[in-house]
Every structure is written in structure tokens, then in C-alpha cells.
C-alpha positions in Angstrom: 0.0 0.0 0.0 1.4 3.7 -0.7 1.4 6.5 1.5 -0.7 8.7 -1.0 -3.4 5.5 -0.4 -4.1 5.1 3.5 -6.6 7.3 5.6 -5.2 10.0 7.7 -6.4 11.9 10.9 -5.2 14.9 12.4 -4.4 14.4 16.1 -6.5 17.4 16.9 -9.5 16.0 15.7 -8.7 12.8 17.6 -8.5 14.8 20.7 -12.3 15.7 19.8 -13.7 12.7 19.3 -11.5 10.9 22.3 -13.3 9.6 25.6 -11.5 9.9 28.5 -8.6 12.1 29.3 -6.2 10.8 27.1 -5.0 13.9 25.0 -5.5 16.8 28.1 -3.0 18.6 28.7 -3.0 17.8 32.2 -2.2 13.9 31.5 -0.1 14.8 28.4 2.1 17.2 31.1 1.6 14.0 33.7 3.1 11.7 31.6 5.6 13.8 29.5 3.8 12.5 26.6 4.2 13.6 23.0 2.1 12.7 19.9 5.3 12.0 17.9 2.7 11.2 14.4 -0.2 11.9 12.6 -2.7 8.9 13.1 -2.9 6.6 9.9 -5.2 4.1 8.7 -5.9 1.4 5.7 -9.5 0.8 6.5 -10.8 4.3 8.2 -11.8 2.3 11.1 -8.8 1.7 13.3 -6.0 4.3 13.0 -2.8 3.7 14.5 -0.5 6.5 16.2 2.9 6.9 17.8 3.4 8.5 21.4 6.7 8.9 23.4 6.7 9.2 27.1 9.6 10.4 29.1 9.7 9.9 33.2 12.3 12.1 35.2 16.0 11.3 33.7 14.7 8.2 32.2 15.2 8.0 28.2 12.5 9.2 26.3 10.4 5.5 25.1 7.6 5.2 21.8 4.4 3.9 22.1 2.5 2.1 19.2 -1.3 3.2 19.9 -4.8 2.2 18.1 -7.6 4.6 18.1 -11.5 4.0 16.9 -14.0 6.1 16.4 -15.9 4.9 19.5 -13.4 7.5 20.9 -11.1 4.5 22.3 -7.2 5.0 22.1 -5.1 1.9 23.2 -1.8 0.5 22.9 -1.3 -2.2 20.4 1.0 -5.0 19.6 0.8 -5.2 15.7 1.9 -8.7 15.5 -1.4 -10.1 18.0 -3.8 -7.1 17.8 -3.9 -7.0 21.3 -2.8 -5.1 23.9 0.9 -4.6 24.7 3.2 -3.2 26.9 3.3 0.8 27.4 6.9 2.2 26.0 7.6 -1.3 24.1 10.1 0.9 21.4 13.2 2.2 22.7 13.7 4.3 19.6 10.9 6.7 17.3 12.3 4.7 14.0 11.6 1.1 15.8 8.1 2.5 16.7 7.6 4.3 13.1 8.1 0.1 11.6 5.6 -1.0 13.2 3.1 1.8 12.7 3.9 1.3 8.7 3.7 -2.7 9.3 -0.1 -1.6 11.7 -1.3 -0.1 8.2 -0.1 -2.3 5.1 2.6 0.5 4.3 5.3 -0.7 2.1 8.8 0.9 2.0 10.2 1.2 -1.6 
């Protein structure tokens, strides 16, 4: 699949369709968090989206996350489409694989 082919969302109008208090600034502060991508998708159903945390002098770590339009973002394991481990990239071009991989994006 090319770039030019898969949905995209803007984060902002995530944050407007999100339950919860995922994208305040209050939890984003909390957690050091940082949307490090725009959110992508091959279907328009389930769009997938990097995030990097950073606690105290710890190195900054990259999140893959999923979000739906029932307003649900979670973290994802591409390879089981389940659930995974919060901060499971140590680096943004690890986590940036795996997002391309989450949406049938092909490299040339």
C-alpha cells in the first residue's frame, strides 16, 4: 500500500472525538507525553499513532497506539492485535516500523 493510499487523521481532531482524558493537557504534562505522528489508517476504522513518554531522567520511550471512532485509544502490539506493553520501542524509527507494518505500508 502507498502513503498517497491510506486514511489520515489529524491528532487534533482525535482529541475531539476521544473519551477519556487521554489527549489533556493535564495527562499529556503527567506523563511527559508527546504525539510524535499523525494517526494513519488502511480501513478508516482503526487508526494507528505513535506517542513517546519520558519519566524524570529516564530515556524518552515510543508507544504504538490504536484509536476507533468509538473514541477509544489503546496501545497495540501489531503482531497479536492486542494489547501490549506501554513504551515497548526504545527508539521513534523502531516505533515508526511498526506503525507502517499496523497499516499495510510498504517501503520502496
Amino acid at each position: 500500500m502507498k502513503m498517497k493510499d491510506l486514511h489520515r487523521i489529524e491528532i487534533s481532531n482525535m482529541k475531539r472525538m476521544t473519551k477519556g482524558h487521554f489527549f489533556d493537557d493535564e495527562t499529556m504534562s503527567f506523563f511527559n507525553s508527546r504525539v510524535e505522528t499523525v494517526a494513519l489508517s488502511k480501513d478508516n476504522k482503526k487508526y494507528y499513532f505513535v506517542t513517546s513518554e519520558k519519566y524524570k531522567d529516564e530515556r524518552r520511550q515510543y508507544t504504538l497506539r490504536s484509536f476507533d471512532f468509538d473514541g477509544m485509544v489503546t496501545i497495540t502490539n501489531v503482531k497479536t492485535a492486542e494489547n501490549h506493553d506501554f513504551q515497548q520501542y526504545s527508539t521513534i524509527a523502531k516505533a515508526m516500523t511498526e506503525l507502517e507494518k499496523s497499516v499495510g505500508y510498504i517501503r520502496k
